[in-house]
Structure formats: structure tokens, C-alpha cells
TINU-331916 format. One line per 5 residues: number of its first residue (from 1); for each residue x, y, z of C-alpha. Coordinates in Angstrom, 1 decimal. Layout:
NUM) X/Y/Z; ...
REM end
This chain:
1) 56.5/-25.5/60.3; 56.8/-28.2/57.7; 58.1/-31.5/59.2; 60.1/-33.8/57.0; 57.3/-36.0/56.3
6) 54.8/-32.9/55.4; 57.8/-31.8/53.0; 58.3/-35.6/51.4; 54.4/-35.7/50.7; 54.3/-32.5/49.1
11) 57.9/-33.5/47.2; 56.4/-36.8/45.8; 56.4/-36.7/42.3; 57.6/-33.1/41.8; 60.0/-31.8/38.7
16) 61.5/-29.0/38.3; 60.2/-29.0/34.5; 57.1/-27.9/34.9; 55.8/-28.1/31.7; 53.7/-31.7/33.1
21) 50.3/-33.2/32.0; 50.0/-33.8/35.9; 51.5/-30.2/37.1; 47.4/-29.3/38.2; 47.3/-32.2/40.3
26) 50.3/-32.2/41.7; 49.9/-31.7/45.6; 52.1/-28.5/46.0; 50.2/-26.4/43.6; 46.4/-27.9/43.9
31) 46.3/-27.9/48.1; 48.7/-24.7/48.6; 46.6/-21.2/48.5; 48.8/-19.3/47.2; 49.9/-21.8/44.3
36) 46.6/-22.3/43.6; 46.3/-19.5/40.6; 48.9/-21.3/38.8; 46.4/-24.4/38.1; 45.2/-24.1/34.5
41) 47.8/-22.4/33.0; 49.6/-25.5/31.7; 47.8/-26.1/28.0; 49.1/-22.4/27.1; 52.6/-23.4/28.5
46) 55.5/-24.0/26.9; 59.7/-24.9/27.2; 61.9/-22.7/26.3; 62.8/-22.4/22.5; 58.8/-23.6/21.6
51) 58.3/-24.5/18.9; 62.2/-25.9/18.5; 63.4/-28.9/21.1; 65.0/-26.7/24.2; 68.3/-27.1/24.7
56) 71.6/-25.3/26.3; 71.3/-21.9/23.9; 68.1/-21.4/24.0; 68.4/-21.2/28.3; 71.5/-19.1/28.0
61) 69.6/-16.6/25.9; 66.3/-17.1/28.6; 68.6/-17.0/31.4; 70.2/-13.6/30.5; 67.5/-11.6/29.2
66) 68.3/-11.4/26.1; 64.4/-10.4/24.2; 63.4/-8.8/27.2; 66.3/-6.4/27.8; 66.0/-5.5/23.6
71) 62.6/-4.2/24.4; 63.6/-2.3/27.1; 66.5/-0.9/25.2; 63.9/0.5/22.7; 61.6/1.7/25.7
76) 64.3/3.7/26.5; 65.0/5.3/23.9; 67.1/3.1/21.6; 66.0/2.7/17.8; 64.5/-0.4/17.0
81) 67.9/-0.9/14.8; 70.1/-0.2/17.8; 67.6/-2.5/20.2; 67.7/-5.4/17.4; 71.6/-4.8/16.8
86) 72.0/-5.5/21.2; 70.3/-8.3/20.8; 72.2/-10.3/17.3; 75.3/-9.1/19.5; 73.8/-11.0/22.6
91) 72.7/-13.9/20.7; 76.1/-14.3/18.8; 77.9/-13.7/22.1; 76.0/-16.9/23.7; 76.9/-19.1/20.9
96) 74.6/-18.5/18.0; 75.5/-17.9/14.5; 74.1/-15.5/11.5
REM end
């Protein structure tokens, strides 16, 4: 069981923007096991809407699946057209414009 103090330790210095220089040294991921495999990854990481600044539209479109659920429209069975046409409906629908 993690006591408060074990938790405040591990907390110290934690974001939830992971995209850090000190991400791989940070205690919860260098010390835990199982977080372990995510150490190293962070030079090919990057925020959402790389290579443009992030910001509120680019989320919206992460947080709703907007590229992945295109491809899976054309996976199952859609036209590229039809998969592309989902996803300028999607985008336009969040706030972007043509």
C-alpha cells in the first residue's frame, strides 16, 4: 500500500505533460517495473499538433479520434474518399475551417 509520504515522493516534480527533458528520471517511471519500458522514448515524442504549437483544436480532434477512426472507416470497407470525407466533416465539426 502506498502511504501518503511514498505517494508525495513519487508525485515530486511530476506533470501531466509528459513531453519533459527530465520524464526518464523522474522517480515514477525510472524505479516502477512496469513504467520502466517507457524510459527512452521521449527524443521521438511529441505534443499534440507537432510540428504546429498544441492548442484547444488540435486536442479535440486527438481526443475524439478523429485520424484514427478515418482509417478504420477505410479498413472497413469505406473508400478512401468516403474515409477522408468523415474526417473534413469531423474536423469542421470541432472547429476547423476549409
Amino acid at each position: 500500500m502506498m502511504t501518503a509520504g511514498r505517494f508525495e515522493k513519487r508525485a515530486t516534480g511530476w506533470s501531466d505533460m509528459p513531453v519533459l527533458p527530465s520524464f526518464d528520471t523522474n522517480p515514477p517511471y525510472a524505479s516502477d517495473p512496469n513504467l520502466r519500458l517507457l524510459v527512452g522514448f521521449m527524443p521521438d515524442a511529441h505534443l499534440v499538433a507537432y510540428p504546429a504549437p498544441p492548442n484547444a483544436l488540435a486536442e479535440k480532434t486527438y481526443q475524439t479520434c478523429v485520424i484514427p477512426n478515418m482509417f478504420a472507416k477505410t479498413v472497413q470497407g469505406a473508400s478512401d474518399d468516403a474515409a477522408i470525407a468523415f474526417a473534413i466533416r469531423a474536423l469542421t465539426d470541432i472547429g476547423y475551417t476549409k
